[in-house]
C-alpha atoms as a printed R data frame, in Angstrom:
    type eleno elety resid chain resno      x      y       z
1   ATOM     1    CA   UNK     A     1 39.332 78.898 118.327
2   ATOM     2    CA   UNK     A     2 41.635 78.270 121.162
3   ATOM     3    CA   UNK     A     3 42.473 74.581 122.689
4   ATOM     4    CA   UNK     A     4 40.297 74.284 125.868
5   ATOM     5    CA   UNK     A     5 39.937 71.064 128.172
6   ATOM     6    CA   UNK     A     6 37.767 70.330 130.785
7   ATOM     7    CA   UNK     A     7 37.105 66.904 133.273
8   ATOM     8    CA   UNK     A     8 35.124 66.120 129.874
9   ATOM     9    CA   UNK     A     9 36.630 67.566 126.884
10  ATOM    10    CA   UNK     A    10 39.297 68.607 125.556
11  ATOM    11    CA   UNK     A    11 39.544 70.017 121.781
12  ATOM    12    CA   UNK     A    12 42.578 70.306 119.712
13  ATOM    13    CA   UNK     A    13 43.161 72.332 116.331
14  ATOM    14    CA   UNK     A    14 43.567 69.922 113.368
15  ATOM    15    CA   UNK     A    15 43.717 73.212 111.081
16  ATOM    16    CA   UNK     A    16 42.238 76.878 110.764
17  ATOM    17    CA   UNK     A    17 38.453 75.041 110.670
18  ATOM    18    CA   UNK     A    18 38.389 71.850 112.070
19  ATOM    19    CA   UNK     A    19 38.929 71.215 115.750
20  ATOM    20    CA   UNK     A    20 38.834 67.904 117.108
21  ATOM    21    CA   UNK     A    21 37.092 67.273 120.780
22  ATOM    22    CA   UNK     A    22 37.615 63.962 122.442
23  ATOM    23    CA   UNK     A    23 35.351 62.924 124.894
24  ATOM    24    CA   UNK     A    24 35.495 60.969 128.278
25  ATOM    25    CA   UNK     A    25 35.121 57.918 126.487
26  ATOM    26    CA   UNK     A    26 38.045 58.531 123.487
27  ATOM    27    CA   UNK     A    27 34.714 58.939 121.495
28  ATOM    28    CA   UNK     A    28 35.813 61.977 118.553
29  ATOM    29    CA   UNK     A    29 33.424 65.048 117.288
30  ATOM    30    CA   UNK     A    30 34.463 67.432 114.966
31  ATOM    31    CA   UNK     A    31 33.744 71.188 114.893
32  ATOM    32    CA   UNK     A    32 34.193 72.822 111.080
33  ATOM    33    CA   UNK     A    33 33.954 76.791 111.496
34  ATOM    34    CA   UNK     A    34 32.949 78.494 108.464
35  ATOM    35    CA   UNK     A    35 32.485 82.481 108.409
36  ATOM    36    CA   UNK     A    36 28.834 82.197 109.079
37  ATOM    37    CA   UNK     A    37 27.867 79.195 111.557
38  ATOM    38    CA   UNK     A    38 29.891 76.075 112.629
39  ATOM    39    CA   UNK     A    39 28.893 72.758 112.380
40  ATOM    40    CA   UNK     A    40 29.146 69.876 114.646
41  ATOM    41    CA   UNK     A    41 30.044 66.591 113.535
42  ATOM    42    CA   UNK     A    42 28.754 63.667 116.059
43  ATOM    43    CA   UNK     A    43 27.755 64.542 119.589
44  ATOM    44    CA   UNK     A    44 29.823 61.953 121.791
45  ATOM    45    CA   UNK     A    45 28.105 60.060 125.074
46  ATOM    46    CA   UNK     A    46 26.320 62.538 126.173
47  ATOM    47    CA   UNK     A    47 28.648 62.721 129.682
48  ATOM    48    CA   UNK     A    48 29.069 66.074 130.430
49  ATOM    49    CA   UNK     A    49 28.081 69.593 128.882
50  ATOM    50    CA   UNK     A    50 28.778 69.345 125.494
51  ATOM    51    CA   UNK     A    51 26.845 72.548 125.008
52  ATOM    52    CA   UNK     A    52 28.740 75.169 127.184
53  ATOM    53    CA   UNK     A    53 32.020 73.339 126.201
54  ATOM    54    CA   UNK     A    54 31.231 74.288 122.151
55  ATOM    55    CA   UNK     A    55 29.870 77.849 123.695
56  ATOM    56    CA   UNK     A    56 33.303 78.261 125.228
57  ATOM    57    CA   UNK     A    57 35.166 77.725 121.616
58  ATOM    58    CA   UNK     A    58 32.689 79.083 119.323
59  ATOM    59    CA   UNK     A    59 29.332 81.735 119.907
60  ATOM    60    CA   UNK     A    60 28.280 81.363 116.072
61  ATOM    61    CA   UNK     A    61 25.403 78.967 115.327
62  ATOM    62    CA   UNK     A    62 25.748 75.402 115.373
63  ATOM    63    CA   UNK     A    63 24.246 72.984 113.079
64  ATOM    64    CA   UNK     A    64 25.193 69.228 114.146
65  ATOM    65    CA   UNK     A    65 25.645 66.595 111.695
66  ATOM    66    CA   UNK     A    66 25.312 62.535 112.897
67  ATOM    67    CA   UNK     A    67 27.715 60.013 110.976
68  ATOM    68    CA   UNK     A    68 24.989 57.299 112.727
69  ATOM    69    CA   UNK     A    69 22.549 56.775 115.740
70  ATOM    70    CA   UNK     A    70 24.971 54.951 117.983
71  ATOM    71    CA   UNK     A    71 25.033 55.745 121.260
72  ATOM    72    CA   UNK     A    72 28.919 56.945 121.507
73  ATOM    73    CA   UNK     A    73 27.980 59.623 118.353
74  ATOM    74    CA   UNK     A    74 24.711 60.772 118.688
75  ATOM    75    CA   UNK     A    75 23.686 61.118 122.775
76  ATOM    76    CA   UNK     A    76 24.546 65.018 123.277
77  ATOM    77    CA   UNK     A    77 22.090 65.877 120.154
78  ATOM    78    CA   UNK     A    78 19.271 66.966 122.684
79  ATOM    79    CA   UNK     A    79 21.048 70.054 123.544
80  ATOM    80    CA   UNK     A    80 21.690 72.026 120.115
81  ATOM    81    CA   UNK     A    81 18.896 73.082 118.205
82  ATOM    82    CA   UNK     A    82 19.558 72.388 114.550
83  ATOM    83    CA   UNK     A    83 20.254 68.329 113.937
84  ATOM    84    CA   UNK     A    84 20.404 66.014 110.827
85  ATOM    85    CA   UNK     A    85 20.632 62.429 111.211
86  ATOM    86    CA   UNK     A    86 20.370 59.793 108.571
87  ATOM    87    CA   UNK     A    87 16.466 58.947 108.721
88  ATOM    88    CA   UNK     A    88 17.339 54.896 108.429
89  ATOM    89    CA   UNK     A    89 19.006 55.226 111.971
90  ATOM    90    CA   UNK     A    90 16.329 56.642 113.835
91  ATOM    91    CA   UNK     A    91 15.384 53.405 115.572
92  ATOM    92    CA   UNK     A    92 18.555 52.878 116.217
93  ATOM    93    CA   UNK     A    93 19.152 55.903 118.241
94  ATOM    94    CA   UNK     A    94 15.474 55.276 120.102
95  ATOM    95    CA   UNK     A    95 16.524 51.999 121.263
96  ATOM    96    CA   UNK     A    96 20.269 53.426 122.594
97  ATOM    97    CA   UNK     A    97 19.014 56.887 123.945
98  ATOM    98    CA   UNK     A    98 17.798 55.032 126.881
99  ATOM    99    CA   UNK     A    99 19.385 55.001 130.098
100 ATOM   100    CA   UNK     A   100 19.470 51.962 130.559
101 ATOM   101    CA   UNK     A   101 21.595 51.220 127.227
102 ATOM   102    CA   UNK     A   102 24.014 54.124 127.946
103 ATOM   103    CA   UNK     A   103 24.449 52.603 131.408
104 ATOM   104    CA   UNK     A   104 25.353 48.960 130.905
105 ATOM   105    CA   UNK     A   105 27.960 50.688 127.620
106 ATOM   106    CA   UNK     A   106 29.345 52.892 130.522
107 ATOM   107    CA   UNK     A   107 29.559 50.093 132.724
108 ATOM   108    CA   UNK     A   108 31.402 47.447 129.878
109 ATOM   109    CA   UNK     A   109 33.704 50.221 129.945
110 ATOM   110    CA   UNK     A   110 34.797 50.195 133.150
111 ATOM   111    CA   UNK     A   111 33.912 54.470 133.379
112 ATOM   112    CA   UNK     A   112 31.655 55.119 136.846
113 ATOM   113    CA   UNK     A   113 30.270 58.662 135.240
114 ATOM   114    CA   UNK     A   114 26.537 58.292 135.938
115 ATOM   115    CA   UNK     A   115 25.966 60.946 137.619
116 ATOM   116    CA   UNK     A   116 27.297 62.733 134.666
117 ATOM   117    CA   UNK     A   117 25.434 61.116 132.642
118 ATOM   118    CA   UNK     A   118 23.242 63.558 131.094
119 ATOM   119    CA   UNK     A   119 19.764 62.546 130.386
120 ATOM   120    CA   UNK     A   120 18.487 62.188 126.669
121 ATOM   121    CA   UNK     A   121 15.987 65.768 125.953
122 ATOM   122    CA   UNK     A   122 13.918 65.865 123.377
123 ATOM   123    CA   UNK     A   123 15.057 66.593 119.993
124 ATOM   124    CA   UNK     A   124 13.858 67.963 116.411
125 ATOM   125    CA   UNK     A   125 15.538 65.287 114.318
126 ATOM   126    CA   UNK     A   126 15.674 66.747 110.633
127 ATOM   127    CA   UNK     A   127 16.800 64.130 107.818
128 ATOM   128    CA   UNK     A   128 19.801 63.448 106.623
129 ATOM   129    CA   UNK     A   129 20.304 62.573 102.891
130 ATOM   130    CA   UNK     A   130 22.731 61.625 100.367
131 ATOM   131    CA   UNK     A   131 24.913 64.168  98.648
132 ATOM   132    CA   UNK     A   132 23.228 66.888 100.927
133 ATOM   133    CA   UNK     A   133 25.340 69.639 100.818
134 ATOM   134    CA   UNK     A   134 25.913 72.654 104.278
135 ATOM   135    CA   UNK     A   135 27.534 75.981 103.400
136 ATOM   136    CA   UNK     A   136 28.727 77.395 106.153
137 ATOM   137    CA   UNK     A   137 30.982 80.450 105.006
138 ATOM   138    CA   UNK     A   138 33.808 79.583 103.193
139 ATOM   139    CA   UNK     A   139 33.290 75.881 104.018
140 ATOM   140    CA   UNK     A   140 31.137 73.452 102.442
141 ATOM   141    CA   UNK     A   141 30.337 70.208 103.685
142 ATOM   142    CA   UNK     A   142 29.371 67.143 101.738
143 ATOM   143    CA   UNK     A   143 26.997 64.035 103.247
144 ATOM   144    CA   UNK     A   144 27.167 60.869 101.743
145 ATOM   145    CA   UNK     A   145 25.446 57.508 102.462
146 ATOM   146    CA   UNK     A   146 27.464 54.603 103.155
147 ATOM   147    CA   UNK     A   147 24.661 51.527 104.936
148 ATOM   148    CA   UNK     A   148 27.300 48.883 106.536
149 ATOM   149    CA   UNK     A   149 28.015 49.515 110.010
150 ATOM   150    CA   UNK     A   150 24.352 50.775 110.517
151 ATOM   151    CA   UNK     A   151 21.778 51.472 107.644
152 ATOM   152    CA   UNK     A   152 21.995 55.187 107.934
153 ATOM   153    CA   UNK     A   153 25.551 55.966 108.085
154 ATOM   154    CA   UNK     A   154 26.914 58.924 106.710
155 ATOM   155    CA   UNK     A   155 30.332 60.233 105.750
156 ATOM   156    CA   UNK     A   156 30.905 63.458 105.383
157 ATOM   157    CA   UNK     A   157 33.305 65.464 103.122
158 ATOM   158    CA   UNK     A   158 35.079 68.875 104.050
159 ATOM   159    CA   UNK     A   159 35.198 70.321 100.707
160 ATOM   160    CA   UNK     A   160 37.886 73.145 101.203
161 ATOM   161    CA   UNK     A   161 40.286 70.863 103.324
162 ATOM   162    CA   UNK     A   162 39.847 67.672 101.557
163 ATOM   163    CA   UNK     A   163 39.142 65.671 104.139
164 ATOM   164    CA   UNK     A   164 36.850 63.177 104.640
165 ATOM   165    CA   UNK     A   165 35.535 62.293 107.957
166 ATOM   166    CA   UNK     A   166 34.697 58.567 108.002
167 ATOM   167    CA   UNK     A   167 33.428 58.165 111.291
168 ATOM   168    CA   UNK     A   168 32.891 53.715 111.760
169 ATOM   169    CA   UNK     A   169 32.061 53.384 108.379
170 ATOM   170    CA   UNK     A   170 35.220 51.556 107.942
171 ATOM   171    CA   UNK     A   171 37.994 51.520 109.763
172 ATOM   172    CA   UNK     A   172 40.996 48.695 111.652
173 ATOM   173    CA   UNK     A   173 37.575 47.557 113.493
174 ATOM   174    CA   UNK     A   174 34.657 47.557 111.034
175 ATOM   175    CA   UNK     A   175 31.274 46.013 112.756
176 ATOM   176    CA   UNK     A   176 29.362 45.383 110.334
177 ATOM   177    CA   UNK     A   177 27.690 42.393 112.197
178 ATOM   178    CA   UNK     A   178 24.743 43.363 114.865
179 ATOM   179    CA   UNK     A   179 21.210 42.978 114.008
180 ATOM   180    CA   UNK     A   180 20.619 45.971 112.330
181 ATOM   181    CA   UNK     A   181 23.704 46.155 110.267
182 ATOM   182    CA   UNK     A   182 23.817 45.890 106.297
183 ATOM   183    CA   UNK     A   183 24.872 42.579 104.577
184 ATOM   184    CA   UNK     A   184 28.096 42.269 103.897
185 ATOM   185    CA   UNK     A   185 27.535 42.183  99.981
186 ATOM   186    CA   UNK     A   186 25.538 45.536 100.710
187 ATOM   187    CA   UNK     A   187 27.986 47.201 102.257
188 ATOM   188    CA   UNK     A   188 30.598 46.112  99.842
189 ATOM   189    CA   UNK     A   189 28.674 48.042  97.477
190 ATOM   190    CA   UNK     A   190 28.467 50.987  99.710
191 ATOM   191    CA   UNK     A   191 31.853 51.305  99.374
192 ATOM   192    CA   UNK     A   192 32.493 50.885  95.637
193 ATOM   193    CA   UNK     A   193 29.436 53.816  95.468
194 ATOM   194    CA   UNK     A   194 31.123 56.051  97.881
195 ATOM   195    CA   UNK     A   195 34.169 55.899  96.294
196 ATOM   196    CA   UNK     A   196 32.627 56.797  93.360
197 ATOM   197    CA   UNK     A   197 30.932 59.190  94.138
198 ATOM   198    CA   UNK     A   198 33.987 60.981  95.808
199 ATOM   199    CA   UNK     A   199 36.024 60.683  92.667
200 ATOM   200    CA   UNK     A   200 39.630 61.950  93.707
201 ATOM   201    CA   UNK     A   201 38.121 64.658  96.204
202 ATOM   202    CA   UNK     A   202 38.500 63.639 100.283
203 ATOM   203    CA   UNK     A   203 42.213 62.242 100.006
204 ATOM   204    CA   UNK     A   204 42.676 62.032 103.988
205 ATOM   205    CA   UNK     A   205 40.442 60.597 106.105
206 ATOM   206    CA   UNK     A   206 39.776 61.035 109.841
207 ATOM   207    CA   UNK     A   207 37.641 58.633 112.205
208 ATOM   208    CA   UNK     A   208 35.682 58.497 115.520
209 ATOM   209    CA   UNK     A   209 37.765 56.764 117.467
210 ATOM   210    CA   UNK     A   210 41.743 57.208 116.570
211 ATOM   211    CA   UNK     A   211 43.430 60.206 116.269
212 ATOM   212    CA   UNK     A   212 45.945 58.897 113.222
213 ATOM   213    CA   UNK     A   213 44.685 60.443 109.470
214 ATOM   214    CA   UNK     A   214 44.758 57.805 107.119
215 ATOM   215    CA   UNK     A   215 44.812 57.906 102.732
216 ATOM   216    CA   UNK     A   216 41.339 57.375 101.752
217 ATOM   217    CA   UNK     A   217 41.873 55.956  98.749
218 ATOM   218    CA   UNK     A   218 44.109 52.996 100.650
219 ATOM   219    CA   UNK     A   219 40.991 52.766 102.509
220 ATOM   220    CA   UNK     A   220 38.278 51.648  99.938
221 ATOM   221    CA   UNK     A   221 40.429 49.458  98.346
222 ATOM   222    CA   UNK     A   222 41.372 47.484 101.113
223 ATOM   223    CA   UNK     A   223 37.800 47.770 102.324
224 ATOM   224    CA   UNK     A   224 36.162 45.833  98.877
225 ATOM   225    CA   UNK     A   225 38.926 43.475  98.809
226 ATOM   226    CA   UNK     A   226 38.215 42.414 102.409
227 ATOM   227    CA   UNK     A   227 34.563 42.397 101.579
228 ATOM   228    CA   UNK     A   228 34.983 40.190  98.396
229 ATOM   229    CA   UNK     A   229 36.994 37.942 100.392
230 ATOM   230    CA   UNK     A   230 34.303 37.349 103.287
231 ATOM   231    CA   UNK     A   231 31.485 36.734 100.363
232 ATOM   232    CA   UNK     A   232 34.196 34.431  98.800
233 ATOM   233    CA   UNK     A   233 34.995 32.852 101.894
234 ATOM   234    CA   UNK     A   234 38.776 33.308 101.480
235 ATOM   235    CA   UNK     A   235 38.106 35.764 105.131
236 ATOM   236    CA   UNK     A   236 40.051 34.043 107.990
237 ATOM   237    CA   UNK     A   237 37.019 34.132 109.853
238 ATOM   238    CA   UNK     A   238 39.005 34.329 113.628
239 ATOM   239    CA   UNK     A   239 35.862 34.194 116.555
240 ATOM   240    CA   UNK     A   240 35.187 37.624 117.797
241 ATOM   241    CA   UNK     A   241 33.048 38.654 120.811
242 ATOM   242    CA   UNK     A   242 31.508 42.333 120.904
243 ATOM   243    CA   UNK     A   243 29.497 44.155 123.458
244 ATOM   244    CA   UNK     A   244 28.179 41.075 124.624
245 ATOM   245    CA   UNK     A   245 27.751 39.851 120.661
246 ATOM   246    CA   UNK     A   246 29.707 37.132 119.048
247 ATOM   247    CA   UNK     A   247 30.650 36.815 115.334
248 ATOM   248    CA   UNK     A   248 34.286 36.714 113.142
249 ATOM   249    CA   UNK     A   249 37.024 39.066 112.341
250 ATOM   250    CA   UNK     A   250 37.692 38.860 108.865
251 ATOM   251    CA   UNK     A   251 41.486 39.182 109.508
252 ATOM   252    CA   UNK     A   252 43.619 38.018 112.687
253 ATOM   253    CA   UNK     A   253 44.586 40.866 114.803
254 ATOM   254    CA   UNK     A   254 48.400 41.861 115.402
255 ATOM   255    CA   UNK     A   255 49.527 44.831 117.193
256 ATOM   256    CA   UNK     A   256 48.013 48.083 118.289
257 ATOM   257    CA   UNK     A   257 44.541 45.887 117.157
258 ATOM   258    CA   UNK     A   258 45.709 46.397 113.649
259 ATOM   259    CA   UNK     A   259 45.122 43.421 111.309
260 ATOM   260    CA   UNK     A   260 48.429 40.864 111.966
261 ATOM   261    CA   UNK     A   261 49.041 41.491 107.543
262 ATOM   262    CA   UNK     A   262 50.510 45.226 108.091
263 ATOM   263    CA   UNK     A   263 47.085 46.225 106.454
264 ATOM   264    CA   UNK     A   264 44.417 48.674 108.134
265 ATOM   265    CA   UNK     A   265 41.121 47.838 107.157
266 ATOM   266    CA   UNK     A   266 39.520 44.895 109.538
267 ATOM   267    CA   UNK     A   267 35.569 43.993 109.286
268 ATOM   268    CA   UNK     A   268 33.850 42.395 111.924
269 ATOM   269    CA   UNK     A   269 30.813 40.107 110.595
270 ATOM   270    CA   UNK     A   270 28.089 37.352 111.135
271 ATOM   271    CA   UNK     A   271 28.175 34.600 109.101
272 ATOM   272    CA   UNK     A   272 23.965 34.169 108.396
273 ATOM   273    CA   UNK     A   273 24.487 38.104 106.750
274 ATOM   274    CA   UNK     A   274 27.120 38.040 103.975
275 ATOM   275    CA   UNK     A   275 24.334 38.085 101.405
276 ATOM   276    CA   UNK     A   276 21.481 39.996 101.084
277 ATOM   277    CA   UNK     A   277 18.969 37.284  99.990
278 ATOM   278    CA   UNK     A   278 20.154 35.240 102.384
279 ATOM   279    CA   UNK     A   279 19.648 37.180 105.868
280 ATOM   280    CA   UNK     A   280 18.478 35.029 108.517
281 ATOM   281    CA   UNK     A   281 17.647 37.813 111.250
């Protein structure tokens, strides 16, 4: 595959099967190419052809794989003809497929694409499920379950390369705080599952929205501490506002939005869902 950009897109090779594309909004998919097919990984905003752009960089089937329902992963879906998203974020991905939802997110970021902005098509959602495993020539890629930032978010391992793509299942800005979001004392135990489950296998991990890879490892463990801390309440608990949605950063923020301690991991959070008994919406 060659580098291509458009007014859109624009991919770049992160090794002889993965190619990153970056979308209008910074928002990151992932394109694994395997001898037989390729698989997509997220869909981005749905602003612009996603379709013709993947056509222009690949002409072997695609099978597209959602880390969540959000509507800065999953919006582009429509137009391929072979997706798998996590069955617990369906809802989720009803309620943001709307235009009205995509155009108030659009709007908060200051982007005036409308007219761009392609409308949501019908699509043959297939589930998602834990440990499901694609071959796709060569290539192998791993699901896994991690409920946090949503209840159906998914990580997914590229066997051959080691490399785990994380997606906002934890990262310097974890929100783990809206209305359909795990407890944190669930998602803490997402973690310690995942990593787990991945034993020493996924060493580098890559995200959605930042271009830096990042030890994987590093990132569970500061992930449970930081978790243990908020159901501890040893968090510093610093006012944080959203998308229109207030709750607390677990750590202060320092430069580049990175917590103020020289760590990575930050977790954004509402204080009536640290436990799981003890949700009170």
């Amino acid at each position: 595959m060659n580098e291509i950009q458009n007014e859109f897109f624009k991919s770049q090779k992160l090794s002889d099967h993965i190619t990153r594309i970056t979308g209008i909004f910074g928002e990151m998919m992932y394109l694994v190419e395997g001898t037989k097919k390729v698989v997509l990984l997220d869909t981005g905003m749905g602003i612009g052809n996603l379709r013709s752009f993947i056509e222009e960089l690949t002409d072997k089937p695609v099978t597209v794989l959602l880390t969540h329902g959000h509507l800065d992963h999953a919006m582009a879906a429509w137009m391929f003809d072979e997706v798998y998203m996590n069955r617990e974020d369906f809802i989720i991905y009803q309620k943001q497929k709307t235009w009205e939802v995509r155009a108030s997110f659009a709007g908060a970021k200051n982007i005036r694409l409308l007219d761009d902005m392609l409308p949501v098509g019908k699509v043959n959602m297939k589930s998602l499920t834990d440990k499901q495993k694609f071959d796709i020539g060569n290539i192998t890629i791993s699901a896994f379950s991690v409920p946090g930032h949503t209840p159906g978010s998914m990580v997914f391992l590229i066997e051959e390369e080691d490399i785990l793509l994380m997606g906002d299942a934890c990262n310097s800005n974890t929100l783990v705080y809206d209305w359909y979001s795990t407890s944190i004392e669930t998602y803490r135990d997402s973690l310690i599952h995942l990593q787990k489950n991945l034993g020493e296998k996924g060493k580098i991990s890559i995200f959605s929205h930042e271009e830096k890879e990042r030890n994987t490892q590093m990132i569970f463990e500061e992930g449970i501490v930081l978790c243990n801390k908020i159901l501890s309440g040893e968090a510093e608990a610093i006012p944080a506002i959203f998308a229109g949605t207030s709750g607390w950063m677990a750590k202060k923020k320092g430069k580049d939005r990175l917590p103020a301690d020289g760590s990575y991991v930050n977790i954004m959070y509402h204080k009536d869902r640290i436990w799981r008994n003890r949700m009170f919406y």
